[in-house]
C-alpha positions as CSV (number, residue, x, y, z in Angstrom):
1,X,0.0,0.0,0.0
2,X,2.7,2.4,0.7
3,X,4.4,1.4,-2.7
4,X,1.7,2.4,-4.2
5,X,1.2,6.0,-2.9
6,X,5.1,6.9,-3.3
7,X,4.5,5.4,-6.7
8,X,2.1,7.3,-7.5
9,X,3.5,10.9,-5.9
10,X,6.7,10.1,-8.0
11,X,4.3,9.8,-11.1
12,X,2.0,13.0,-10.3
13,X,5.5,14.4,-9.3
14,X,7.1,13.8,-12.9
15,X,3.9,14.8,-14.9
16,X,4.3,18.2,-12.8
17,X,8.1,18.8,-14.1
18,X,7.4,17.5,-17.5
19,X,4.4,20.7,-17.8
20,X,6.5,22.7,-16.0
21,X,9.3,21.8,-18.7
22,X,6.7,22.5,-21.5
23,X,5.4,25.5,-20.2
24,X,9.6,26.6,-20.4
25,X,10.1,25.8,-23.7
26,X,7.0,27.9,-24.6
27,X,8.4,30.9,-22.9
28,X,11.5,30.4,-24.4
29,X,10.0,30.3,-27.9
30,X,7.9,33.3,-27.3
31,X,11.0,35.3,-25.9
32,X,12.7,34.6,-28.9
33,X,9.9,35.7,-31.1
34,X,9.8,38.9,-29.2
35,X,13.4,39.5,-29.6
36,X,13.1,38.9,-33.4
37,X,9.9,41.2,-33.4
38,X,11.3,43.8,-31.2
39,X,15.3,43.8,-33.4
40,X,12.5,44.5,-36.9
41,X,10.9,47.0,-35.2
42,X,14.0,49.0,-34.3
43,X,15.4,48.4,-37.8
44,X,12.1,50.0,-38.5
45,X,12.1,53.0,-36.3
46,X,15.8,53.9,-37.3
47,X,14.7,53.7,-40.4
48,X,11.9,56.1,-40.0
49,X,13.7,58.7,-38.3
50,X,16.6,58.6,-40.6
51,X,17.7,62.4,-41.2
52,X,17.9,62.1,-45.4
53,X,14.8,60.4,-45.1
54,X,13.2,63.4,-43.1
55,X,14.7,65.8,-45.4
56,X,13.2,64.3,-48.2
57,X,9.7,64.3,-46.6
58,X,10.1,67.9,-45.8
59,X,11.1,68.9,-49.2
60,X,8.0,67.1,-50.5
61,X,6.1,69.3,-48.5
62,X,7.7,72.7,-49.6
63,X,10.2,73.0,-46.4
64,X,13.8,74.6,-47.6
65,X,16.5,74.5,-45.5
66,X,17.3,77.5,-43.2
67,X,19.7,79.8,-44.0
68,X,22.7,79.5,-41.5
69,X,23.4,82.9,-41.7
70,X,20.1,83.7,-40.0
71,X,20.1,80.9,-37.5
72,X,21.1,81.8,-33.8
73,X,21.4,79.8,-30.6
74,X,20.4,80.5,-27.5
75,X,23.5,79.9,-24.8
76,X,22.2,77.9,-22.4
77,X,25.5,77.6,-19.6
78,X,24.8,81.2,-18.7
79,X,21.8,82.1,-17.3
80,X,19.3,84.8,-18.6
81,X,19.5,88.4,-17.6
């Protein structure tokens, strides 16, 4: 009788790792996935906000380039009288 019930915990013991095991190799799948998704996503995104890229846009639009004679900058290490 005893046999029987250690038997069996060592059974319901090993189906308990073997899920466990399972449910491991699915969140290591899925981690990997999300890796892969989040690496096109960046490739995306740097894409996106390339500068020649933007320039482009903004010349589509009508935007020119300012003239760097008339562009000033504002010194920000010295504070405002």
């Amino acid at each position: 009788m005893l046999s029987t019930v250690l038997l069996t915990g060592v059974v319901a013991l090993n189906v308990a790792v073997l899920r466990l095991n399972v449910e491991l190799d699915r969140a290591g799948r899925d981690r990997a996935d999300l890796r892969a998704e989040n690496a096109l996503l960046q490739s995306q995104l740097s894409s996106a906000a390339a500068s020649s890229r933007i320039q482009t846009l903004a010349r589509a639009r009508g935007f020119v380039p300012a003239d760097p004679s008339a562009t000033t900058y504002v010194d920000l290490g010295r504070p405002a009288r």
